[in-house]
C-alpha positions in Angstrom: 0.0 0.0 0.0 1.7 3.7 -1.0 2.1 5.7 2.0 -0.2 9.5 1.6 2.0 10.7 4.4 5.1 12.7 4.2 7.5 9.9 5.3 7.5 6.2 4.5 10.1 3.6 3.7 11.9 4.7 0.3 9.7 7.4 0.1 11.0 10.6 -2.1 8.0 13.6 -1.1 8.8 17.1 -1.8 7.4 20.0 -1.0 4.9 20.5 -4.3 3.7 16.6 -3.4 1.7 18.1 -0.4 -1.0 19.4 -2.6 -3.2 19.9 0.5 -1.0 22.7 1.8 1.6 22.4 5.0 -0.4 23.6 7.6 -2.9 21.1 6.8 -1.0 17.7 7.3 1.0 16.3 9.7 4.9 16.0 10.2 5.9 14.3 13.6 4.4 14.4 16.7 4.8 12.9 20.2 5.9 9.1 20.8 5.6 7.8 24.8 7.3 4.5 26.0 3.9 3.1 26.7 3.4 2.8 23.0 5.3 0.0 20.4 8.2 1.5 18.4 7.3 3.9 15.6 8.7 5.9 13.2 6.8 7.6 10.3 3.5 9.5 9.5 1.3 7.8 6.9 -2.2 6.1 7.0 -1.8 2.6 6.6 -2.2 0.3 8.9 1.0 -1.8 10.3 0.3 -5.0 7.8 3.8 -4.7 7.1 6.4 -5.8 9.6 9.2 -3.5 7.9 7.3 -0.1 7.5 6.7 0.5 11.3 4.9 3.7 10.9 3.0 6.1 13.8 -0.3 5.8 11.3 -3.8 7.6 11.6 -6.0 4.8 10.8 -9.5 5.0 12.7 -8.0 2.5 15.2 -4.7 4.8 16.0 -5.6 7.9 16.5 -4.2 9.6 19.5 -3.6 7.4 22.8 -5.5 4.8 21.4 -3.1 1.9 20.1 0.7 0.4 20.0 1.4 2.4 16.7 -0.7 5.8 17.6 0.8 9.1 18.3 1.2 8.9 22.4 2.2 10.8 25.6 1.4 10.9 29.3 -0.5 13.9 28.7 -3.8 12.4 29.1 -5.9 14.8 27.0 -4.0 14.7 23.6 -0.6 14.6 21.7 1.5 16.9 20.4 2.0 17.3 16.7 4.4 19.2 14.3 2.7 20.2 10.8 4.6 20.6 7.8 4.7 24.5 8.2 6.1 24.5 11.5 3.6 24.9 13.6 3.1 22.9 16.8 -0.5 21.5 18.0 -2.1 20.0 21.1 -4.0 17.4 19.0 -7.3 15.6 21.4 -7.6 11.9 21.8 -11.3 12.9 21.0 -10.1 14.4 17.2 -12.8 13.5 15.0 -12.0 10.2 13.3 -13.7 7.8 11.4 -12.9 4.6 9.9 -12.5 3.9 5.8 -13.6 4.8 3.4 -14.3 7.8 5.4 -12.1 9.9 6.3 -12.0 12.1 9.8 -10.0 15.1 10.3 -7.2 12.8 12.0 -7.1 10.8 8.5 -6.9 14.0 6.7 -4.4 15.4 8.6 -2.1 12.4 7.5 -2.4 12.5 3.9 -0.5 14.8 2.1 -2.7 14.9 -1.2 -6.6 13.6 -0.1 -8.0 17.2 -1.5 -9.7 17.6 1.3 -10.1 20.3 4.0 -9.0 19.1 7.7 -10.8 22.5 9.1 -10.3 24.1 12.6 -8.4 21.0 15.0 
């Protein structure tokens, strides 16, 4: 399955791939020791036992699984976007599982076309 995040394994993404505009997808965000290894942004699921990736399927979003974003805060995670710009992301973010797509999803593809809103 091709990664629509920025990073993935052997993945080449430049700036004019994220179509959906920087401050509208995700970069990085927090990791805590309760939570599996983890290293990219993408949504797939971990199917793959060599592309370890933080993903935001439906059933990783924040706090919520071994390969979710993760902290200790208890509330949320934080989250770098591709223009810089650091967010204190919910566990409750809206998402939903696919086809759907919930602001969560959309916040890890970098080319979806569609509008993440206010998070």
């Amino acid at each position: 399955m091709r990664s629509r995040g920025i990073f993935a394994r052997n993945s080449h993404v430049r700036f004019r791939d994220i179509t959906d505009g920087s401050s509208n997808v995700l970069l990085i965000g927090e990791r805590c020791v309760t939570s599996a290894s983890g290293i990219w942004v993408g949504v797939t699921d971990n199917a793959h036992a060599d592309d370890c990736l933080t993903d935001t399927s439906h059933r990783s979003r924040p706090n919520a699984g071994w390969s979710s974003f993760s902290s200790r805060h208890g509330e949320g995670v934080h989250v770098l976007l591709v223009d810089g710009a650091v967010r204190f992301t919910l566990n409750k973010i809206e998402s939903k599982p696919a086809p759907e797509m919930g602001v969560f999803q959309k916040l890890g593809c970098k080319d979806d076309g569609k509008d993440v809103g206010d998070f």
